[in-house]
N, C-alpha and C positions, 0 to 999 in steps of 0.2 A: 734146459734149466728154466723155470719159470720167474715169471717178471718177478721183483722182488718191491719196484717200483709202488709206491699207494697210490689206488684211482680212485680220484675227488672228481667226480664230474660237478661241472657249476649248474644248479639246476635251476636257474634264477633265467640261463642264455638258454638252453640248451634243451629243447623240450623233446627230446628223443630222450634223456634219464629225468623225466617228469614224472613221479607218481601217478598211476590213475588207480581206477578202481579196480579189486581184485578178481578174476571171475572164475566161475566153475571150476575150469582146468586147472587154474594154479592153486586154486585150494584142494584140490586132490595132489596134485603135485607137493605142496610142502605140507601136507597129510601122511604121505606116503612117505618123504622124507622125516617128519617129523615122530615118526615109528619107527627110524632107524638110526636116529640122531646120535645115540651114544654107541653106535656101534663102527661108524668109520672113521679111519686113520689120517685122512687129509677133506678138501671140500675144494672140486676145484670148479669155478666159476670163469666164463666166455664172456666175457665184453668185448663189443666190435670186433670178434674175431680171435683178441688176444686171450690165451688160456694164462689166469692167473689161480695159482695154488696158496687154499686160505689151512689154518691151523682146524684141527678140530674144534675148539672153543670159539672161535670166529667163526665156524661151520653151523656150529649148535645155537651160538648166537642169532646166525642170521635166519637162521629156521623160526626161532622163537619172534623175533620179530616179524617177521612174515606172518606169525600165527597170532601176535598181536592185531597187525593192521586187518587182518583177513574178520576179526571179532569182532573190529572197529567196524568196518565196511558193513557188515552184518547185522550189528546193529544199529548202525544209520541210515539201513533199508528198511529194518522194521519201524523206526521213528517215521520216515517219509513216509510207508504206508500208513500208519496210522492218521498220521494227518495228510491229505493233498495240498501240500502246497502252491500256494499260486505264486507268480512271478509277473515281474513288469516288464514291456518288452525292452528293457537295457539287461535287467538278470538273464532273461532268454538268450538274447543276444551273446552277452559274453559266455553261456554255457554253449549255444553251438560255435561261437569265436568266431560269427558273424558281425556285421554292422545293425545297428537300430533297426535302418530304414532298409536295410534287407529283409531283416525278420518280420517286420509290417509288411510288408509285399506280399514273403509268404505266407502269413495270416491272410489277407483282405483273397489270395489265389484259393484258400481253404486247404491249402498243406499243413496248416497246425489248427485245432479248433482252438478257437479263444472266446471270450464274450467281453462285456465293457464293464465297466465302472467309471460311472459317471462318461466320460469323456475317453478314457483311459482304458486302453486293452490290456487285459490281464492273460496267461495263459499256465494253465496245470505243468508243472514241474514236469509228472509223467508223461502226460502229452507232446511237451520235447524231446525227453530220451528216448521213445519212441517213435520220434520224427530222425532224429540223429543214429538211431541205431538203423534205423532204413536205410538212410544217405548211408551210412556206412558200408553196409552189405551191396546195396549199389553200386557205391567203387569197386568194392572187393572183385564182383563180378566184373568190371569191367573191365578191371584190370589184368582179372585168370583168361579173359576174352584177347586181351593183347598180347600177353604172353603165350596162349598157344596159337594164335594166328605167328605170331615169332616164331614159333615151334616149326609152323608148320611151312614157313618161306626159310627153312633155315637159316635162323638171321643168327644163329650165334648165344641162344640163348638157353 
């Protein structure tokens, strides 16, 4: 029998149900979903494990919204290219959820270009999320590196 229970996660604590941005895969995913939307009888959705079973109409719903944010995201990519936006290093900061004087560090190391004004380092929007999409893939690696060294001491993993 499926939860019956509504899940509100509070997304103010709790930055594992944080929006972020939508990428390639999930817009093919509620693509593909979204070409079958009137045709299934339940929608049933996995949070932390738990399977909870939504109505059709709450199924179609959440598709549509997904295909809302996915237009948003799309075109708030085209606005950013258009323009490059610069940032200050406090905007940089909280977009990688670094400190100030971290991200100065990594500027002055040449891990992000930047340039001045006046006094003041500036640095391209793009040029972070491309610093941060690195770091990312870095963990990523590093972490498929520990789990199969796990694999491979049979640790249980």
């Amino acid at each position: 029998m499926p939860d019956k229970r509504p899940v509100t996660p509070d997304v103010t604590s709790d930055p594992s149900t944080r929006l972020t941005p939508i990428d390639a895969d999930t817009a093919a995913t509620v693509q593909r979903l979204n070409d079958v939307k009137g045709e299934f009888s339940a929608f049933t959705l996995t949070v932390k494990g738990r399977e909870i079973t939504l109505p059709p109409s709450v199924g179609a719903l959440a598709i549509e919204a997904l295909a809302h944010a996915i237009q948003a995201n799309e075109e708030a990519d085209q606005k950013s290219e258009a323009r490059e936006e610069e940032l200050t290093t406090t905007q940089a900061a909280g977009l990688l959820n670094v400190s100030r004087p971290h991200l100065v560090k990594l500027l002055k190391e040449g891990e992000i270009p930047y340039h001045k004004v006046g006094s003041h380092h500036r640095v391209r929007r793009s040029d972070v999320l491309t610093y941060k999409k690195a770091q990312r893939a870095q963990a990523e690696d590093a972490l498929q590196a520990l789990t199969d060294q796990a694999q491979e001491l049979d640790m249980g993993y």
